[in-house]
LUMMARLO-813935 format. One record per atom (N, C-alpha, C): z, y, x; residue in three letters. Coordinates in steps of 0.1 Angstrom, whole numbers, padded with zeros to 4 digits, always signed. Layout:
REM residues N
ZYXAla
...
This chain:
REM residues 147
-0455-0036+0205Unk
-0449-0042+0193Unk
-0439-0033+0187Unk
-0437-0033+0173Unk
-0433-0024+0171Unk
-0424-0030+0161Unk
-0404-0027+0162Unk
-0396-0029+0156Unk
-0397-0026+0142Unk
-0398-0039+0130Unk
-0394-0035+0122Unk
-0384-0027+0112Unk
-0369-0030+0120Unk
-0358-0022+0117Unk
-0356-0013+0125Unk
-0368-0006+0127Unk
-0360+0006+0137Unk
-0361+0017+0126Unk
-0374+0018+0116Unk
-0372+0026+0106Unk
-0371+0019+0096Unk
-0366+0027+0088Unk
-0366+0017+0075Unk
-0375+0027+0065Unk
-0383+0017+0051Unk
-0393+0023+0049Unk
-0384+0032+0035Unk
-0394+0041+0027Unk
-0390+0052+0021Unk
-0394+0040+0007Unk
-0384+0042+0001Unk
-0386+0040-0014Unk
-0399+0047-0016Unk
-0394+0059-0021Unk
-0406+0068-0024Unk
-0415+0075-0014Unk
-0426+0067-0010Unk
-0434+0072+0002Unk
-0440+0081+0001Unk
-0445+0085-0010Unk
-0456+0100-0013Unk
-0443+0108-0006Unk
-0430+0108-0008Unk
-0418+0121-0004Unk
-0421+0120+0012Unk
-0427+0116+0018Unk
-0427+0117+0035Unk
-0430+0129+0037Unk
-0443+0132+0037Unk
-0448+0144+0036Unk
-0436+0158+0033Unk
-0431+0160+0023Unk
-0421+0169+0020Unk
-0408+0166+0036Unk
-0407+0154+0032Unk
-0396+0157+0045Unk
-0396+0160+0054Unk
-0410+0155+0064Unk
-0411+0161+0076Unk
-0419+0176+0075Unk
-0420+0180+0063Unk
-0424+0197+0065Unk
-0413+0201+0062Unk
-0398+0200+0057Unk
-0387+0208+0055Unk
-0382+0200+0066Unk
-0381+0188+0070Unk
-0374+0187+0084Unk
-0366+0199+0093Unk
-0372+0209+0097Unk
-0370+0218+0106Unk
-0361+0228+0099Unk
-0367+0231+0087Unk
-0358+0242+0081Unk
-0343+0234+0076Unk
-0347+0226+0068Unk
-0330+0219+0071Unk
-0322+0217+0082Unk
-0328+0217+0090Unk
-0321+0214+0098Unk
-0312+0229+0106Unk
-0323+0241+0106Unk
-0317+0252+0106Unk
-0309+0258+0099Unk
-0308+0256+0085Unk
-0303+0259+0071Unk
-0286+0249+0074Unk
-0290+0242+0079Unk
-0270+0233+0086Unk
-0268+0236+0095Unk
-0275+0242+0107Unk
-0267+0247+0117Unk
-0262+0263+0115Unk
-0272+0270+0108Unk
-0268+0284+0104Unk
-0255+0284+0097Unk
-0252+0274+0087Unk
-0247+0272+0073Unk
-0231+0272+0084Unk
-0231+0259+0091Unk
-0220+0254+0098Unk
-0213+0271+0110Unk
-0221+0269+0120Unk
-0221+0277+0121Unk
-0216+0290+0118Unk
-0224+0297+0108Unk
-0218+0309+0102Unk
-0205+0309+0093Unk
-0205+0294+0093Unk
-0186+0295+0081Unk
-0175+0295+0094Unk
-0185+0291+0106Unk
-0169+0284+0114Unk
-0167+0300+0122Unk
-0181+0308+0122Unk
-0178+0325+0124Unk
-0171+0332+0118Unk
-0169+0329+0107Unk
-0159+0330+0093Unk
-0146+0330+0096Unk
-0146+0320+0098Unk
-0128+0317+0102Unk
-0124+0326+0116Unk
-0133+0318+0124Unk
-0124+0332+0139Unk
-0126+0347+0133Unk
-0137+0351+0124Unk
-0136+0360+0121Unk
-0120+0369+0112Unk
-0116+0360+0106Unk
-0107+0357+0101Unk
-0091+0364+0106Unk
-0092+0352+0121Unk
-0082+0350+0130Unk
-0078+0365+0136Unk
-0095+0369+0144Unk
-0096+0379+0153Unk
-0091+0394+0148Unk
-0099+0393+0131Unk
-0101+0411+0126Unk
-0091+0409+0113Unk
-0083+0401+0107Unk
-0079+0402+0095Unk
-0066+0398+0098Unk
-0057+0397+0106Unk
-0044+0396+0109Unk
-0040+0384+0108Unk
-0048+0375+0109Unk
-0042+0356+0110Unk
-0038+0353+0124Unk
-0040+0359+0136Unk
-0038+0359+0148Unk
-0023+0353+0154Unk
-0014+0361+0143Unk
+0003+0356+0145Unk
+0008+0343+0138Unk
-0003+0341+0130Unk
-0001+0329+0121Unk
-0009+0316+0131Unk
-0015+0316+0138Unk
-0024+0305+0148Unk
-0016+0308+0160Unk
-0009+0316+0168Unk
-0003+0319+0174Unk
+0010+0312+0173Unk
+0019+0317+0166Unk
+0029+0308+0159Unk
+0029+0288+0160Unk
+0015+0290+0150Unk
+0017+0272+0149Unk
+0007+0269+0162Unk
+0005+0271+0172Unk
+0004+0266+0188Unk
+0016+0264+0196Unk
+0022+0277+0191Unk
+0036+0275+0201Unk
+0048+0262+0192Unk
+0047+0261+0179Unk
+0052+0250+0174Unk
+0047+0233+0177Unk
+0035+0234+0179Unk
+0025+0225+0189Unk
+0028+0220+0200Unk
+0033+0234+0205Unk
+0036+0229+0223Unk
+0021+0235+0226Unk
+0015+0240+0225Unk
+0003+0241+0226Unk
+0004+0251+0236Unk
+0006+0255+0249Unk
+0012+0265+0255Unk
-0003+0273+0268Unk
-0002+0278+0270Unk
+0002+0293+0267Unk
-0004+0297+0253Unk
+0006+0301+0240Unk
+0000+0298+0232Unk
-0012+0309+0230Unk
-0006+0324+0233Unk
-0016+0335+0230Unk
-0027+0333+0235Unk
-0033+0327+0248Unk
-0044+0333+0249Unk
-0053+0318+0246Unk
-0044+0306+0244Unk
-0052+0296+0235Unk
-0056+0304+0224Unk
-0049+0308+0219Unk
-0052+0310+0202Unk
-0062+0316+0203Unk
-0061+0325+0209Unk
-0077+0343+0211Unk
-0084+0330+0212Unk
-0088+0325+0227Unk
-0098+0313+0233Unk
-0103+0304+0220Unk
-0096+0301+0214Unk
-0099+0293+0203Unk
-0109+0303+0192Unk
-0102+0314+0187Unk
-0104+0320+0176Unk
-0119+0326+0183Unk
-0121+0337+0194Unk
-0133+0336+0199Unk
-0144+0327+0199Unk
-0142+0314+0203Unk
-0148+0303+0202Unk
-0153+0305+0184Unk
-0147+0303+0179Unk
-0154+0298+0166Unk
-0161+0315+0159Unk
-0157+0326+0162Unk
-0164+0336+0160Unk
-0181+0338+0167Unk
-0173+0336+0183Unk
-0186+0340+0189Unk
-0199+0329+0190Unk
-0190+0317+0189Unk
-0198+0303+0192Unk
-0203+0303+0179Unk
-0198+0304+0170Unk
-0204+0303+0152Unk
-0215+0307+0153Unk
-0216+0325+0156Unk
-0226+0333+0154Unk
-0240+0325+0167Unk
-0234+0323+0171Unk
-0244+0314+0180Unk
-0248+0302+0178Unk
-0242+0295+0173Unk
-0250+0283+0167Unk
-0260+0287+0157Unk
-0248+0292+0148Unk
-0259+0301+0137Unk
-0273+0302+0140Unk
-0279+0313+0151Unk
-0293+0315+0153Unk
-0301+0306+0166Unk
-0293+0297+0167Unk
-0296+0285+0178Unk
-0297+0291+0194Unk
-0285+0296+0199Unk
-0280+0299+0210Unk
-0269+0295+0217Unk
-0275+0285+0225Unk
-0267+0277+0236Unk
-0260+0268+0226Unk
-0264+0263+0215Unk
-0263+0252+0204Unk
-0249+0243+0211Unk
-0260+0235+0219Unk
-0256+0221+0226Unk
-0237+0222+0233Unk
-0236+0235+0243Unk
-0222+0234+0247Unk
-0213+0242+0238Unk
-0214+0249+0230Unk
-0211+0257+0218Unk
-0204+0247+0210Unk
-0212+0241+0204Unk
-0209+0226+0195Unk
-0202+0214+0200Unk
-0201+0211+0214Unk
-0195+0204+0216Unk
-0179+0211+0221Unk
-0180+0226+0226Unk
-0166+0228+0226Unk
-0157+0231+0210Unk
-0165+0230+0200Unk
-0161+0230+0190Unk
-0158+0216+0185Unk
-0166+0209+0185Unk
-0166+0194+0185Unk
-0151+0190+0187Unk
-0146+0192+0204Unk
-0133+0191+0207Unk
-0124+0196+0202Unk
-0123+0209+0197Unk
-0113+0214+0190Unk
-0111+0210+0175Unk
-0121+0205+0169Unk
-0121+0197+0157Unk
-0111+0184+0161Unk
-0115+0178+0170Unk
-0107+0164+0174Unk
-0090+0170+0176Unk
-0087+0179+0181Unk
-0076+0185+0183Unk
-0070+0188+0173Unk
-0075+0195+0162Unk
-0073+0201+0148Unk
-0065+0188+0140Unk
-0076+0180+0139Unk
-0077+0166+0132Unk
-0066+0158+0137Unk
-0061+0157+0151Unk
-0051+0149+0150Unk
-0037+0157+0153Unk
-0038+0169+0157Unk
-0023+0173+0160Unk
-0022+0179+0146Unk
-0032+0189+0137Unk
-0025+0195+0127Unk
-0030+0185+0113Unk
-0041+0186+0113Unk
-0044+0180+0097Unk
-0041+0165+0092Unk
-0042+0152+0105Unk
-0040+0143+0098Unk
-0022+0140+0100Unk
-0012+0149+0106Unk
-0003+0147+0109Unk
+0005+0151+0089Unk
+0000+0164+0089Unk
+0002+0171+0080Unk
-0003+0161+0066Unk
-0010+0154+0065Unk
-0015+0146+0055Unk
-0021+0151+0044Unk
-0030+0163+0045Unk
-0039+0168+0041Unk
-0047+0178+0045Unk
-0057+0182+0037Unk
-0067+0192+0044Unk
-0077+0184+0054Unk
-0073+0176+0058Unk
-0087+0169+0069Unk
-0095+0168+0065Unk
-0101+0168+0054Unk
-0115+0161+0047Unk
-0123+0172+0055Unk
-0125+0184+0055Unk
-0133+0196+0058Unk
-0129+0196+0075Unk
-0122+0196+0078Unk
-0120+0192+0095Unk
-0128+0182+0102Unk
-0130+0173+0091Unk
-0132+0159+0092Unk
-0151+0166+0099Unk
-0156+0171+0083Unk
-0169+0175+0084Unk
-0176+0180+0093Unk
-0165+0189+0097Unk
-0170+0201+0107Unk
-0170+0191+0120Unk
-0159+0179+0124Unk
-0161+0175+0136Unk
-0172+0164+0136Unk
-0178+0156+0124Unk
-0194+0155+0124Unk
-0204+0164+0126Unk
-0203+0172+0121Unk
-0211+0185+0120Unk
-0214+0190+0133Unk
-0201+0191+0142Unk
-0204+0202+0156Unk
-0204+0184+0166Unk
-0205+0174+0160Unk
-0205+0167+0172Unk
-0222+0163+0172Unk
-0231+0161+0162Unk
-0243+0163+0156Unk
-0247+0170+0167Unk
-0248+0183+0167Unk
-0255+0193+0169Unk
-0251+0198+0181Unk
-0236+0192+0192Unk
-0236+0188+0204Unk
-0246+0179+0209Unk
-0253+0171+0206Unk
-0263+0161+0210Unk
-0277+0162+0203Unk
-0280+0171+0193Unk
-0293+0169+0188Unk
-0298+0182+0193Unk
-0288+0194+0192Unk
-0291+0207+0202Unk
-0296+0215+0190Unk
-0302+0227+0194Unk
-0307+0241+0186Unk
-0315+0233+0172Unk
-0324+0227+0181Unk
-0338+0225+0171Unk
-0346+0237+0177Unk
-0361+0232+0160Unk
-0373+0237+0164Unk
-0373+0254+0161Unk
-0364+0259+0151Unk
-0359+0269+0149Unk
-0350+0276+0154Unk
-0349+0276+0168Unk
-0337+0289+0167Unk
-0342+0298+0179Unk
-0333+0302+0182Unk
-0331+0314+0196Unk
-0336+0304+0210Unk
-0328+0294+0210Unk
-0331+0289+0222Unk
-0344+0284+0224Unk
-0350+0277+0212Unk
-0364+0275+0213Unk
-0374+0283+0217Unk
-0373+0298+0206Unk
-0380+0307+0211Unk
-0377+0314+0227Unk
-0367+0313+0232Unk
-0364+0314+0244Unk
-0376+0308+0257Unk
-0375+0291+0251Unk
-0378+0284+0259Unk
-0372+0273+0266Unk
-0355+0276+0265Unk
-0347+0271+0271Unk
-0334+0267+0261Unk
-0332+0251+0267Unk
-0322+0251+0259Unk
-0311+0237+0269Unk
-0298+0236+0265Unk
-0295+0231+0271Unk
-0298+0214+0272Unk
């Protein structure tokens, strides 16, 4: 027997077709997207001299030991980025980003009383794709293996 509300139907049903053939690429096209911006920022941190500036506001945090949090962190979103990006090790990637979004969001952004909106996104974003994983497109698939 089969739940009426488990799906709900499509206004426009001819569009099925289209969705489940872009299904996959979409779904690649937002982990790449996500991903590669949050490589952006540790990129940022690591090679463009923001280092003393994330540094600083940890140790104003209490956030202690702040230096090699900050690296830990800023690596994370470099190396983990580029890895989500091409769907590699997705799942624990995303969720240790996931956490640091939750951290972000309540010690700096919503304290501060702005800027969360995009913090906000990213901690849907990497909590998503902690639990839905690579997909049909990436590294890990073609691997074989995924967490």
């Amino acid at each position: 027997m089969t739940d009426k509300h488990s799906e709900p139907s499509l206004i426009l049903p001819f569009l099925a077709p289209l969705y489940a053939r872009f299904h996959d690429l979409a779904y690649a096209v937002m982990r790449a997207a996500s991903g590669g911006i949050m490589a952006f920022f540790g990129w940022e941190k690591l090679f463009n001299g923001d280092m003393p500036r994330d540094i600083e506001l940890f140790q104003q945090l209490g956030l202690e030991p702040a230096v090699p949090l900050a690296y830990f962190t800023s690596i994370l979103e470099f190396a983990g980025g580029i890895a989500i990006a091409i769907g590699l090790f997705t799942r624990p990637l995303a969720f240790m980003l996931f956490i640091q979004m939750i951290v972000i969001l309540l010690m700096v952004m919503i304290p501060r009383g702005s800027g969360f909106q995009l913090s906000t996104v990213w901690f849907g974003v990497f909590m998503y794709l902690s639990v839905a994983g690579s997909g049909r497109l990436s590294l890990d698939r073609l691997l074989g293996k995924q967490f």
